[in-house]
N, C-alpha and C positions, 0 to 999 in steps of 0.2 A: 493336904498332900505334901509330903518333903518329898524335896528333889534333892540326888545325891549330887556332890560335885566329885568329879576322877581328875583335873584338875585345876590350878590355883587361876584365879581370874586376874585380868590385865593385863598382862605381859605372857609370852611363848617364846622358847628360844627358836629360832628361824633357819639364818645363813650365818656364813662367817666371810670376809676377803682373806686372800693372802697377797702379800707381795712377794713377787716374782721375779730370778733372773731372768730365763729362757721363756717366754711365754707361750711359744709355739709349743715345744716338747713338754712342758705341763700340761697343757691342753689333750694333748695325745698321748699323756696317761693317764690323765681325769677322765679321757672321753672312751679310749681305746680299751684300755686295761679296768679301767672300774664301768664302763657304762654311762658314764653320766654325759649328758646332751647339752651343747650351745645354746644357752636360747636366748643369745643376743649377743653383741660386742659393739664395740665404740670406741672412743676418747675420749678424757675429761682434760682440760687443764687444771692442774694440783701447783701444791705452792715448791714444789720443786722440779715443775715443768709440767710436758704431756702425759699423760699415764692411759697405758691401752688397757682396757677391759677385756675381761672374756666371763659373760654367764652361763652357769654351768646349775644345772636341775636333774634328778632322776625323777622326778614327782611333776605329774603334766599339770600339776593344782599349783604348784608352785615356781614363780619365774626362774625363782638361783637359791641352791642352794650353799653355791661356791663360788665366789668372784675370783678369778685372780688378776690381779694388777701389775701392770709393769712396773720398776723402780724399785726392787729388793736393794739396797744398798749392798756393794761388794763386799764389804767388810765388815762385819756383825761379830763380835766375839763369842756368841752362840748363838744357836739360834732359840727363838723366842716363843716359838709354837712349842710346846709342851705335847700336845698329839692332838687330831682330827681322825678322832671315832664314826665309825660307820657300821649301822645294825644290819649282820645279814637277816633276810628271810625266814631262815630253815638255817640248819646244822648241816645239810648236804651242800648248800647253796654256799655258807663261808668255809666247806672242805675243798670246794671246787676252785672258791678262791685262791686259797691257799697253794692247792696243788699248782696254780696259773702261776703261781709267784718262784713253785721252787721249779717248776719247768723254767722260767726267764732266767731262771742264776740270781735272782734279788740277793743280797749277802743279808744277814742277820735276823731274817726269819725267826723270829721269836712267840712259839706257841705254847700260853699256858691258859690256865683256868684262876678266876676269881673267886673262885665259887659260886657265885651269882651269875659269873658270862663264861664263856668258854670265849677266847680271845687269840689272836694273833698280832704282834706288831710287826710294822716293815716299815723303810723309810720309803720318799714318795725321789722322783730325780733329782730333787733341791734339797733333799737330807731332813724334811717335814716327816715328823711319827706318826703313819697311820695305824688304828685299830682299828681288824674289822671284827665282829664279836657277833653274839646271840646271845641273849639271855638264859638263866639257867631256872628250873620251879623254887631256887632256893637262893637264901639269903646268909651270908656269916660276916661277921666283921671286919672293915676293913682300913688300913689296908690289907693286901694278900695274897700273892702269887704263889703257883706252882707248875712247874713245865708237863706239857701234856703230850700226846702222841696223837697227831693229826690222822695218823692210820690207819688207826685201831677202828672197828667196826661203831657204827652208833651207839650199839646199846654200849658195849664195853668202854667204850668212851664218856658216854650220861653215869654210868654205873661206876666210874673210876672217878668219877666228878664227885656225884653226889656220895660215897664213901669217902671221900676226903672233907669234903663240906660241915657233913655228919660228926669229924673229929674235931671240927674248929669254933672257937669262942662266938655267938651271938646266931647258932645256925636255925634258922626258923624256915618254915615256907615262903615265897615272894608276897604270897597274898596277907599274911600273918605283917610283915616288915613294911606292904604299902599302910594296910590302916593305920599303924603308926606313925608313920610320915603324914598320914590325911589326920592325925591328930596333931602333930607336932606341925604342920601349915597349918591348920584351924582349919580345914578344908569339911566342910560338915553336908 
């Protein structure tokens, strides 16, 4: 009998921390605006003093999947978070997002497609890139952007996706692009 692996053994990636100015008002757009639940807080002393916790889970299996911590230094000549990605459910589940984000006035609302994800970015209070995305049945090389219309109906949406996907370098089905990765890890 072979047993398949879906995937690689040892390691998963988990949570991530961030350090934080304001930690009340991230909290209260971690918890308020995305969902996501306390499940626990404290203090540690760190080697540049107290630092408050706050854990943060959408997943009741799992304790945090987002720490934030107090002690963001004021002064950072960028910031350093590149972006924290978040899988919607469904396609109506991250339109609904979305639409919550431009009812608040968020500024820079940025929704395109990967080919692979249909995506949105926004920053978080502390100027953190979030993406929240779905996955798309298909795969094309990347990198790859192109701006999309949150508006437009589902199908016309999949359908203006996958039409553009279809024109660009390495485009296969998802399931076509994982064996290949389950080859290229040795995942057997």
């Amino acid at each position: 009998m072979v047993i398949k692996m879906t995937s690689r053994t040892g390691l998963s990636f988990n949570h991530m921390g961030i350090y934080v100015h304001d930690l009340a008002n991230m909290e209260s757009f971690y918890t308020q605006f995305l969902g996501f639940s306390v499940t626990d807080r404290g203090s540690l002393q760190g080697p540049q003093g107290l630092v408050n916790l706050v854990f943060l889970s959408r997943d009741p299996r799992t304790h945090h999947q987002i720490v934030l911590a107090s002690g963001r230094p004021a002064e950072i000549p960028y910031n350093p978070i590149n972006q924290i990605s978040l899988s919607a459910d469904s396609l109506s589940t991250l339109k609904e997002i979305h639409r919550k984000f431009i009812e608040s006035g968020a500024p820079d609302i940025d929704a395109i497609t990967h080919g692979n994800a249909i995506s949105f970015y926004v920053r978080d209070p502390e100027g953190n890139r979030l993406e929240l995305f779905i996955d798309t049945p298909w795969y094309v090389s990347q990198p790859m952007k192109v701006p999309v219309d949150m508006n437009l109906g589902d199908d016309a949406l999949m359908g203006f996706v996958e039409q553009h996907a279809r024109s660009l370098p390495g485009f296969c089905q998802r399931n076509e692009w994982e064996k290949k990765m389950e080859r290229l890890m040795s995942i057997q």
